[in-house]
C-alpha positions as CSV (number, residue, x, y, z in Angstrom):
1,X,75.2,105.5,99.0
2,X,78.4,105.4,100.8
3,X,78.7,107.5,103.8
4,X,81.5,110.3,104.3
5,X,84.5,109.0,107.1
6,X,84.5,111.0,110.3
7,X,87.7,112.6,110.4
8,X,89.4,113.0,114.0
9,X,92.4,115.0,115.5
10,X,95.0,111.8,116.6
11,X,98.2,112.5,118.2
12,X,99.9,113.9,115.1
13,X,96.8,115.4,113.0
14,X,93.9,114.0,111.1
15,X,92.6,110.7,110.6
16,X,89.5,108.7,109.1
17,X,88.0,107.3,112.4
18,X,84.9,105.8,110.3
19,X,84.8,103.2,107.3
20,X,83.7,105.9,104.0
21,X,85.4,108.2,101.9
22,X,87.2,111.4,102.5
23,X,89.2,114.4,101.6
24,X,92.2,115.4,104.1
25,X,95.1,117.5,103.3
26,X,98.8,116.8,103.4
27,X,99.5,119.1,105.9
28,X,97.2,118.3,108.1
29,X,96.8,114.4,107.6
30,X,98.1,112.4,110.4
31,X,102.1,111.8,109.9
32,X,104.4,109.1,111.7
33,X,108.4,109.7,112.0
34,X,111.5,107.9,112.8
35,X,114.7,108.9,113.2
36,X,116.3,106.5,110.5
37,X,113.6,106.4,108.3
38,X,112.0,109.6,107.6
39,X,108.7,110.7,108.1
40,X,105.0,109.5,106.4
41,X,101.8,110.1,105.9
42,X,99.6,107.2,106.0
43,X,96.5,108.9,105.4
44,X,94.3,105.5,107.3
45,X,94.0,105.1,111.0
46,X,96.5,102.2,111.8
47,X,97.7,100.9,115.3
48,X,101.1,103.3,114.8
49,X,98.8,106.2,114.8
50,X,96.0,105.4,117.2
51,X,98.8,105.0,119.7
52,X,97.1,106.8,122.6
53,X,93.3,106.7,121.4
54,X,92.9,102.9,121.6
55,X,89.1,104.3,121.8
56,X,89.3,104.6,118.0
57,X,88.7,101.8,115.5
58,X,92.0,101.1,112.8
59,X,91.0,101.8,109.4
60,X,92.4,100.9,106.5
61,X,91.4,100.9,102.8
62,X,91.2,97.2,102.0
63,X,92.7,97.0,98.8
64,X,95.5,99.6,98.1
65,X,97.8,101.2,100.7
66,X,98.6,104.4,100.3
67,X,101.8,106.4,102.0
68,X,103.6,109.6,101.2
69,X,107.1,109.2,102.0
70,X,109.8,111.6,103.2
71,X,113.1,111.3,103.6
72,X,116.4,113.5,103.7
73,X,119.6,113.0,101.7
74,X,121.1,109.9,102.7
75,X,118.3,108.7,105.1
76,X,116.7,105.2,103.4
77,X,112.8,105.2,102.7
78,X,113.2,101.8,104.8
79,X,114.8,98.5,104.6
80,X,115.5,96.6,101.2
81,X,112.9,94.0,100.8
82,X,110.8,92.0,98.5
83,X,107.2,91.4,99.2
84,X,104.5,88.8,97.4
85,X,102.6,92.3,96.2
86,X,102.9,94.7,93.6
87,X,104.5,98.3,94.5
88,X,104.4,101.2,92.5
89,X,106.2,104.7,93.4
90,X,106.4,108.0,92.1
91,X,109.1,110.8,93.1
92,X,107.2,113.8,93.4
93,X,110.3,116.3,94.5
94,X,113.5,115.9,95.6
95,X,116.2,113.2,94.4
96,X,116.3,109.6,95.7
97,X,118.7,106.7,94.8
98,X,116.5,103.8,94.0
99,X,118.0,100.3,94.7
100,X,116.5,97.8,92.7
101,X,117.3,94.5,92.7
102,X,121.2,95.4,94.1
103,X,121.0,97.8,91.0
104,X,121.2,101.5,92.1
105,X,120.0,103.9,89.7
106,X,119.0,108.3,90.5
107,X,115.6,109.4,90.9
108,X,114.4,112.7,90.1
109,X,111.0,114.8,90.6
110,X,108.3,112.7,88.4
111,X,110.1,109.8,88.0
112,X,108.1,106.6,88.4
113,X,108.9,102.8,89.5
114,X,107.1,99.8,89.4
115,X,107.8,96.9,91.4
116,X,105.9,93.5,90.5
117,X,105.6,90.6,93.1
118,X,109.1,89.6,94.7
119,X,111.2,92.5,93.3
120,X,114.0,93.6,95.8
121,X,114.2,97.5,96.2
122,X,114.2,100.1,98.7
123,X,114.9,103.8,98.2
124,X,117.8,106.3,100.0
125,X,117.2,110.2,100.1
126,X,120.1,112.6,97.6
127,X,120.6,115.7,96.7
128,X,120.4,118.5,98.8
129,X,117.3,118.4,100.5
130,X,114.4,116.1,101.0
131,X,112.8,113.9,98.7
132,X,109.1,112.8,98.4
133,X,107.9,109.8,97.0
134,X,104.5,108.6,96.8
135,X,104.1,105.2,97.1
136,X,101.4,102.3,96.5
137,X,101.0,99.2,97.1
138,X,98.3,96.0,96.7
139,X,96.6,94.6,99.6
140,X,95.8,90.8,99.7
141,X,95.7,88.5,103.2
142,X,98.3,86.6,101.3
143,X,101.1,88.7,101.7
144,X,105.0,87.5,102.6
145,X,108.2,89.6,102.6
146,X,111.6,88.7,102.5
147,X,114.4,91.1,103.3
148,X,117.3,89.6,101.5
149,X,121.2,90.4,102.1
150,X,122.1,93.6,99.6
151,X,125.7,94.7,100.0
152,X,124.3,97.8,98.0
153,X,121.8,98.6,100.5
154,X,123.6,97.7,103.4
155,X,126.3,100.4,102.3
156,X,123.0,102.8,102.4
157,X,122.5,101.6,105.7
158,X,119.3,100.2,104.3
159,X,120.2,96.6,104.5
160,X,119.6,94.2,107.1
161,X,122.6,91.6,108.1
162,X,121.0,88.4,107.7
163,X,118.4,87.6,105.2
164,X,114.9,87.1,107.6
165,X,111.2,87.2,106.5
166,X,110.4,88.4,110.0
167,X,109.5,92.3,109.8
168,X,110.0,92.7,113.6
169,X,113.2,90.8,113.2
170,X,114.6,93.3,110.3
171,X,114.2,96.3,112.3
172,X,114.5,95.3,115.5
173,X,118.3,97.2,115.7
174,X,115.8,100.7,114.7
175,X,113.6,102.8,116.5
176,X,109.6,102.2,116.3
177,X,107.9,104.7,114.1
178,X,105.9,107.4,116.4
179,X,103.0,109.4,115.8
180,X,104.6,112.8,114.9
181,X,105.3,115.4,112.4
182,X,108.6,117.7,111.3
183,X,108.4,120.7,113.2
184,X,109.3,122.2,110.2
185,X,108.6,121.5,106.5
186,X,111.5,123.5,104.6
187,X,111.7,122.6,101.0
188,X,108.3,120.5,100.1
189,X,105.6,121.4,97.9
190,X,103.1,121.8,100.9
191,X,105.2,124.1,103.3
């Protein structure tokens, strides 16, 4: 029998402390910002979160990762990279402009991608306010990345300068994502 997670209160709300399953809400799971990238819920205990309670263990599921994603019009998801793992994402409200292999293409509410191993994509906030996007990805000890040169995303301000496989190096110009959550969530399905 597998044992319900202890959920605990981290800096910016709930998080699974305990290997097991659980049930937490959106609003108050525990949430990370940054000032170019949005805001997310990562629904695990990682480092990011556990910031200050380095009495807590990280947990992660093993095999899938899991992160809601929000972002506002013109604000990018992240940087434009291809990774060794599937991805899979679904736009559950808002508008987004998906880049996809330097191809850009609209997203609306329920509108799904699929990214097999190496694709190049990354995905910028539109419309009027923000967009959510629900996004999964495979797990394997294997994994590489590779944030290639996009003249498309770097016009979203989503690309890096020079191609690196070197996370740390790609975002080194941007802030580190904080434990934290909007003060305010106008316009998503959950305020």
């Amino acid at each position: 029998m597998v044992e319900e997670a202890r959920l605990e209160a981290v800096d910016s709300g709930l998080a699974p402390v305990t290997d097991g399953w659980f049930v937490v809400n959106v609003r108050e799971a525990a949430w990370l910002t940054n000032e170019a990238f949005g805001a997310r819920c990562v629904f695990e205990a990682d480092r990011r979160v556990l910031r200050t309670r380095p009495d807590l263990d990280v947990q992660r599921f093993a095999d899938v990762g899991f992160t809601l994603a929000v972002v506002a019009p013109g604000q990018p998801s992240g940087l434009y990279h291809a990774e060794s793992n599937q991805e899979n994402f679904l736009v559950l409200a808002g508008e987004c402009v998906s880049i996809v292999e330097d191809e850009e293409r609209p997203l609306r509410a329920w509108d799904f991608v699929h990214c097999p191993p190496g694709t190049a994509h990354v995905f910028v906030g539109s419309g009027d306010g923000p967009c959510v996007i629900l996004m999964t990805g495979r797990r394997t000890d294997e994994k590489s990345i590779v944030y290639p040169r996009s003249e498309v995303a770097r016009r979203h301000g989503a690309g890096v300068e020079t191609e690196t496989n070197s996370p740390s190096e790609a975002y080194a110009p941007f802030p580190h994502w904080q434990p934290g959550r909007r003060d305010r969530w106008t316009g998503l399905p959950w305020a």
